[in-house]
MMTF fields as JSON, N, C-alpha, C and O atoms, coordinates in Angstrom:
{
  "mmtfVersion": "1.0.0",
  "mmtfProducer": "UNKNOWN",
  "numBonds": 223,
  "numAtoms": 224,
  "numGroups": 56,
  "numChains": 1,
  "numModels": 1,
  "chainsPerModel": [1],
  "groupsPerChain": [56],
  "chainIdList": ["A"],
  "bondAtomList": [4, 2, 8, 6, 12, 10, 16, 14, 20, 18, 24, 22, 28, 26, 32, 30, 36, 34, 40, 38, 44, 42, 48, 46, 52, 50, 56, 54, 60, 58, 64, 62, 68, 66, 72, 70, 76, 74, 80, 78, 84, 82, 88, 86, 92, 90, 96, 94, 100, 98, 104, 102, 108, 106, 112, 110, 116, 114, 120, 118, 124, 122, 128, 126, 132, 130, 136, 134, 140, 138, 144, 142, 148, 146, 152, 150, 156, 154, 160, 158, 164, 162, 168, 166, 172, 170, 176, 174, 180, 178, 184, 182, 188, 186, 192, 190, 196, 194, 200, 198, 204, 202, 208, 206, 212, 210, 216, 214, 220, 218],
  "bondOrderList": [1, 1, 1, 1, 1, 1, 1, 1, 1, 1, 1, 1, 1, 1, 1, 1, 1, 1, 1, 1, 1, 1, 1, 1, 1, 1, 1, 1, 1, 1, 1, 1, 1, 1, 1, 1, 1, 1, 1, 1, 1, 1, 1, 1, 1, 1, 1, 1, 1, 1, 1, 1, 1, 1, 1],
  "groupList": [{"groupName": "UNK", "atomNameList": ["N", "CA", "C", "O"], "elementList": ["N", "C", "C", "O"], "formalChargeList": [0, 0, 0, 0], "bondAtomList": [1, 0, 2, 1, 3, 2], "bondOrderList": [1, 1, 2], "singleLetterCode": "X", "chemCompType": "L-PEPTIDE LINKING"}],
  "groupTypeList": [0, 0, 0, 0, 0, 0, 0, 0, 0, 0, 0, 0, 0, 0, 0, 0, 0, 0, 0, 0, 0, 0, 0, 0, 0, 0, 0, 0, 0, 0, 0, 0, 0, 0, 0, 0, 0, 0, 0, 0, 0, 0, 0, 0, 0, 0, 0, 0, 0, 0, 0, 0, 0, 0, 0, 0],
  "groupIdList": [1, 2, 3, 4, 5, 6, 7, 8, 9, 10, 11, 12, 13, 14, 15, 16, 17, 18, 19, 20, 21, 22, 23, 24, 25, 26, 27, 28, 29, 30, 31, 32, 33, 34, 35, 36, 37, 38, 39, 40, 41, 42, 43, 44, 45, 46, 47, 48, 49, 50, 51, 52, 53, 54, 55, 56],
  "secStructList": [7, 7, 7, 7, 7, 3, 3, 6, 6, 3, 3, 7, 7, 7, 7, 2, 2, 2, 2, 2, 2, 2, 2, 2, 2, 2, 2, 2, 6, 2, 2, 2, 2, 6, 7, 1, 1, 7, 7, 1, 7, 7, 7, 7, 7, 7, 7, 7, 7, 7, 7, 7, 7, 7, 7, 7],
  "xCoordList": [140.177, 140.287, 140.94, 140.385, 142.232, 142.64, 142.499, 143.207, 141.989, 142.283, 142.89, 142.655, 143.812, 144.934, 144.945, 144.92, 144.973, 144.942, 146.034, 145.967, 147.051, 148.231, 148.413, 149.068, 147.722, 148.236, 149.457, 149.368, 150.648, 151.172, 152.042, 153.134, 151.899, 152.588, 151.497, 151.972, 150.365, 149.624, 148.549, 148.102, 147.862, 147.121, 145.725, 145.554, 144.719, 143.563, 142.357, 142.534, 141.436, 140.955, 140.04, 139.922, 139.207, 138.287, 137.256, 137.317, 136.171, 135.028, 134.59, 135.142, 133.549, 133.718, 133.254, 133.839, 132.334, 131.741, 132.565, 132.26, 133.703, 134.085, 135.663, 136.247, 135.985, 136.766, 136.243, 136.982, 135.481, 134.772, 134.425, 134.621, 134.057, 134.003, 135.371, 135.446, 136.214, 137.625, 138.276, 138.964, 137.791, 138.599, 137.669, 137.956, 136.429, 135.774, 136.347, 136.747, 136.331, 136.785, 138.1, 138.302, 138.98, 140.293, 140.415, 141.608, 139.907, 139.614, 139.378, 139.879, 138.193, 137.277, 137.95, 137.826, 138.927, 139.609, 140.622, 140.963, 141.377, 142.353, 142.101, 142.936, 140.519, 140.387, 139.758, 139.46, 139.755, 139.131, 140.459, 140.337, 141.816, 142.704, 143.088, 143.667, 142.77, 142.884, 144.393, 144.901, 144.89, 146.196, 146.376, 145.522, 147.846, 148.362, 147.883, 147.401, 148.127, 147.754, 147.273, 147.408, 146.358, 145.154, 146.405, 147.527, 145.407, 145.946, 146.45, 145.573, 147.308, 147.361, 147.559, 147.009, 148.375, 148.37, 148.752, 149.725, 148.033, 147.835, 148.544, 148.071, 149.734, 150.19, 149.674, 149.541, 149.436, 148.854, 149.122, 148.455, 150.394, 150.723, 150.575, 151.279, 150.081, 149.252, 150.237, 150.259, 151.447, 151.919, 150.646, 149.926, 150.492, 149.542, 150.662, 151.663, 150.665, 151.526, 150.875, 149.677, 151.7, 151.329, 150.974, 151.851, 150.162, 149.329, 149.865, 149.939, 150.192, 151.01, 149.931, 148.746, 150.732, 149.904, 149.905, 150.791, 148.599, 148.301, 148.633, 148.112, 149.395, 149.747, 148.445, 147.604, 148.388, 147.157, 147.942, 147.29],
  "yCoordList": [144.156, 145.436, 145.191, 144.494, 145.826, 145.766, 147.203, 147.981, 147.762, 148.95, 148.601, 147.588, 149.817, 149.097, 150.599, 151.583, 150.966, 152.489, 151.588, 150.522, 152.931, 152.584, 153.937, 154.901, 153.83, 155.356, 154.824, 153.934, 155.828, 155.727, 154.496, 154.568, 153.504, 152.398, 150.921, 149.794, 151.088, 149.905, 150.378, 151.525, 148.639, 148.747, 149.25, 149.118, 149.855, 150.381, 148.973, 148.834, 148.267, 147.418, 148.22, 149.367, 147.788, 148.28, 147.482, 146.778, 147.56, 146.743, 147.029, 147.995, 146.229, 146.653, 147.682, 148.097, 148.617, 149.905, 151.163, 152.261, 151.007, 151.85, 151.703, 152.624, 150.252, 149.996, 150.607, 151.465, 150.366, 150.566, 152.604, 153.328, 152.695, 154.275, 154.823, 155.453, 154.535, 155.31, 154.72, 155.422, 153.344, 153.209, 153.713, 153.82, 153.888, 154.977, 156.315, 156.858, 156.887, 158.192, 158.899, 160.043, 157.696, 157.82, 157.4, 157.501, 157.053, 156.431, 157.365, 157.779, 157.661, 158.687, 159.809, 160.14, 160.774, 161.582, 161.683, 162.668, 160.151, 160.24, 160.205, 160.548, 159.634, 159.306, 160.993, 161.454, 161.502, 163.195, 164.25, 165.089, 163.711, 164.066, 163.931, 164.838, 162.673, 162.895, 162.028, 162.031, 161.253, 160.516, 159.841, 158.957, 159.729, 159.401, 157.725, 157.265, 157.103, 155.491, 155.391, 156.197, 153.988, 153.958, 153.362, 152.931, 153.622, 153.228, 152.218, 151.914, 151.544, 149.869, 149.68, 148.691, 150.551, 150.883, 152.042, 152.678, 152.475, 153.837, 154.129, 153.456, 154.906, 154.942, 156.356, 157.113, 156.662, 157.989, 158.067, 157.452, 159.015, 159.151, 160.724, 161.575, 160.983, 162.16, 162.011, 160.985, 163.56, 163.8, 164.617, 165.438, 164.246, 165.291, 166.306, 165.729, 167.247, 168.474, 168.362, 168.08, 168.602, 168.677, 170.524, 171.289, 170.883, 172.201, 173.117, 172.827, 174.355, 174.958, 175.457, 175.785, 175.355, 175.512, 177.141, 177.987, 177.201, 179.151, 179.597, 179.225, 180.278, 180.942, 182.164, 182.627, 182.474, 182.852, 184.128, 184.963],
  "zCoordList": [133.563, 134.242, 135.602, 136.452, 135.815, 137.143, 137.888, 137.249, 138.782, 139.454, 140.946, 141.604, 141.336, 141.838, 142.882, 142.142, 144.273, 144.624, 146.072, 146.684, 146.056, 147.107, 147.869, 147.473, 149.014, 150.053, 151.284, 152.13, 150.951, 151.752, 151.411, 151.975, 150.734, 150.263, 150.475, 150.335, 150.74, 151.005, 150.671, 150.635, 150.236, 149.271, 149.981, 151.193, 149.092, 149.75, 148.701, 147.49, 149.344, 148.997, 148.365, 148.797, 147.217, 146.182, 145.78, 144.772, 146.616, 145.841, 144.358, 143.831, 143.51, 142.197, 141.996, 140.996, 142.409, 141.746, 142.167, 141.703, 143.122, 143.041, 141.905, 141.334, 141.894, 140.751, 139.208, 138.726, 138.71, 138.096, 137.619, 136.642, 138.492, 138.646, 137.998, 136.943, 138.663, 138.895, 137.019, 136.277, 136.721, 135.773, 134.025, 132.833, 134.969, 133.609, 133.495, 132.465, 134.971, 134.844, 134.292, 133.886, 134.442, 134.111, 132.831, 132.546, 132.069, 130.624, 129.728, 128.683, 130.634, 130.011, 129.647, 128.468, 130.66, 130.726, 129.969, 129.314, 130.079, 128.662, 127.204, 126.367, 126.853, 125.706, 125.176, 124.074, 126.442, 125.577, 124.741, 123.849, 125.559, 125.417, 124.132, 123.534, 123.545, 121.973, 121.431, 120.31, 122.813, 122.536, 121.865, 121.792, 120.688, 119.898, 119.652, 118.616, 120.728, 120.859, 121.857, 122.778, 121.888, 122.957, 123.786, 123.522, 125.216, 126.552, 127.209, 128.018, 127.339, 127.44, 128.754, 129.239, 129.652, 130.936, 131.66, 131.255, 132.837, 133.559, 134.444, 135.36, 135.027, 136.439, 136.662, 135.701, 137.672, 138.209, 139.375, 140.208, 139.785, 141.315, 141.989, 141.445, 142.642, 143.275, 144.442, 145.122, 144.769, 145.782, 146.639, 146.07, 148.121, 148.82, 149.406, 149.833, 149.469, 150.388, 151.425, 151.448, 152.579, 153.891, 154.019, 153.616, 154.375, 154.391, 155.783, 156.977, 155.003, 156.252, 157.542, 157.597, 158.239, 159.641, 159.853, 159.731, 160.203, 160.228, 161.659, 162.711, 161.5, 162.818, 163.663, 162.892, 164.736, 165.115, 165.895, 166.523]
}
């Protein structure tokens, strides 16, 4: 099991339970999906939007 999390371009360190956590959840999530062939490896990249600023 490798879990691997990159913000911004550098790496965010992961002790095991939260490794662990993230690579059940993400498992878990795909295997409900019902996909054609099992999983051999995961990329998952999450753009954040920068949130518009409220004018007053």
């Amino acid at each position: 099991m490798k879990v691997q999390i990159l913000v911004n371009g550098k790496d965010v360190k992961l002790k095991d339970f939260p490794q662990r956590a993230l690579y059940n959840l993400v498992l878990g999530f795909l295997k409900s999906l019902k996909l054609e062939e099992e999983p051999k490896k995961i990329v998952i990249e999450i753009e954040v939007k920068e949130r518009e600023q409220k004018v007053d």
